[in-house]
C-alpha positions as CSV (number, residue, x, y, z in Angstrom):
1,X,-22.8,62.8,40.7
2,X,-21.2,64.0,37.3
3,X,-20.7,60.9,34.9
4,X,-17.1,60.9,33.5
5,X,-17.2,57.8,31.2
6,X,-20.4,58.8,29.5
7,X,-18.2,61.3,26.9
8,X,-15.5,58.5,26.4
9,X,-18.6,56.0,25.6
10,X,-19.9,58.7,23.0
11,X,-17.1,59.1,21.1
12,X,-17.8,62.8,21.1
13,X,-14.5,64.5,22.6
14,X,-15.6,68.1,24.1
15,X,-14.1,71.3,23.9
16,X,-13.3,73.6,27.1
17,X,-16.7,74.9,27.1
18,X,-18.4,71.7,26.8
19,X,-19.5,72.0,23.5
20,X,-18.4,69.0,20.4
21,X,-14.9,69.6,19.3
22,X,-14.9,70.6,15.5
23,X,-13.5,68.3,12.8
24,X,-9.9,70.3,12.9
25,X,-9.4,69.7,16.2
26,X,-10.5,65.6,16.2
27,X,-7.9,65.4,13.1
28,X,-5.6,66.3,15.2
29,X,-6.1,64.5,18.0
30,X,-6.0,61.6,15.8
31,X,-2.5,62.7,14.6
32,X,0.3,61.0,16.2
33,X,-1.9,57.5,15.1
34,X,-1.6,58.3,11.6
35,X,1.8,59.7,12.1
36,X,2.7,56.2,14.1
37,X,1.2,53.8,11.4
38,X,2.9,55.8,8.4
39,X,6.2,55.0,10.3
40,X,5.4,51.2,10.5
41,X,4.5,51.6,7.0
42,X,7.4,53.2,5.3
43,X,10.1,51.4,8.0
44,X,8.7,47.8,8.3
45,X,5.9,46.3,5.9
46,X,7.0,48.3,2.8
47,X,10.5,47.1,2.9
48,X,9.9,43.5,4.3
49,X,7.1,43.5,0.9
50,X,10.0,44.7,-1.4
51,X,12.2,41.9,-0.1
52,X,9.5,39.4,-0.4
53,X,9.0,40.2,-4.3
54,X,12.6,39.9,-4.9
55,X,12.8,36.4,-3.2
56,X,9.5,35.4,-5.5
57,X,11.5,36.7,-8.5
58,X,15.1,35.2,-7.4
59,X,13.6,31.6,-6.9
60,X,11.4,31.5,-10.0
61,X,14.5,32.6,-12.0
62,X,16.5,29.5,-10.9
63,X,18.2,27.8,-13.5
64,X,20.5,25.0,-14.4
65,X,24.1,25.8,-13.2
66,X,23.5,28.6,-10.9
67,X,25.5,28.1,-8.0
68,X,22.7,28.6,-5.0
69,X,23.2,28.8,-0.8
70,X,20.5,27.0,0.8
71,X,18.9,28.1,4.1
72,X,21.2,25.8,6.0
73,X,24.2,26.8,4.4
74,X,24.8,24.3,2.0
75,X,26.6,25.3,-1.2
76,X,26.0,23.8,-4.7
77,X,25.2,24.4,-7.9
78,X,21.4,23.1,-9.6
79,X,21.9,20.0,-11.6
80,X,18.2,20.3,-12.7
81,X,15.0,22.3,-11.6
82,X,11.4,20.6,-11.1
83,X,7.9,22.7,-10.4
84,X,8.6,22.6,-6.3
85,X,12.1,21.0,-6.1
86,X,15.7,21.8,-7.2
87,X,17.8,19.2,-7.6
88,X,21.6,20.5,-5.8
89,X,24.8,18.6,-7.0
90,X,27.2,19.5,-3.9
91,X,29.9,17.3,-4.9
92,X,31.1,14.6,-7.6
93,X,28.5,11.9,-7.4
94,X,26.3,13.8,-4.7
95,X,22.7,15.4,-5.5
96,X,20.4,16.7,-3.0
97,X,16.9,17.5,-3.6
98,X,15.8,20.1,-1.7
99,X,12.3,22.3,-1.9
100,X,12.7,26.1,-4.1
101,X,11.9,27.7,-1.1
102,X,14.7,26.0,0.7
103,X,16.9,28.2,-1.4
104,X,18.9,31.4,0.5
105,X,20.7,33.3,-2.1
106,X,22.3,32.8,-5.7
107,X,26.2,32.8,-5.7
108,X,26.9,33.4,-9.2
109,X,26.1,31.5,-12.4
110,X,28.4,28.9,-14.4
111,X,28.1,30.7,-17.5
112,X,29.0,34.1,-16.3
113,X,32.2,32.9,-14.7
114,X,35.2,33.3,-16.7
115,X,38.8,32.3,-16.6
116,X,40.9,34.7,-15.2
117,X,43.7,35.7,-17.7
118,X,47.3,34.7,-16.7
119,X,49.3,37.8,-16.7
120,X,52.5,36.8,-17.8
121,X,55.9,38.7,-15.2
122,X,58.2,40.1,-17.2
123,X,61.7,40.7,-15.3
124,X,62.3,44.6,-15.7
125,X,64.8,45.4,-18.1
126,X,67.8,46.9,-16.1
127,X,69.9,46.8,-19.2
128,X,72.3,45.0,-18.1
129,X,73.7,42.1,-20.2
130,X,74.2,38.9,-18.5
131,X,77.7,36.7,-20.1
């Protein structure tokens, strides 16, 4: 009785002829593995990494006046920032402290906002005179 698992045991994959498969032919056996994890690489943890940075950077940038969207969809702007808290004015006389983390996404900033300028109408001249 021929033993089938013993090869599989050995790690030592076997050529037509019985004899050890060279190192050409194990790389690419082992192919579509590296192919599959240089997927998951470039298409998941790189990107979710990226994102993860830019989070790190957005919430240790967080300043007096921004205007911030919490996780549960809360809008505000920061009436003052601690080492783990932010302290969120939503409305006249009401401040919410909530954790950094707790922060989704910054709106825009007070100081960058600026009035809009009033473009005066001006009736087109038809040249007409009115009596």
């Amino acid at each position: 009785m021929k033993l089938f698992t013993l090869p599989l045991l050995l790690g030592a994959p076997q050529g037509a002829d019985g004899a050890p498969a060279s190192g050409m032919e194990q790389l690419i056996s082992f192919a579509p593995f590296i192919l599959i994890i240089a997927i998951f690489y470039f298409l998941i943890i790189r990107p979710q990494n990226k994102k993860q940075k830019e989070t790190q950077k957005m919430l240790s940038e967080l300043k007096k006046g921004d205007k911030v969207v919490t996780i549960g969809g809360i809008h505000g702007s920061i009436a003052s920032v601690k080492d783990n808290s932010v302290l969120i004015k939503v409305d006249d006389n009401v401040k919410i402290e909530i954790s950094r983390s707790a922060v989704a996404s910054i709106t825009s900033a007070a100081k960058e906002e600026k009035p809009e300028a009033q473009i005066e109408e001006k009736k087109p001249d038809t040249g007409e005179t009115s009596s």
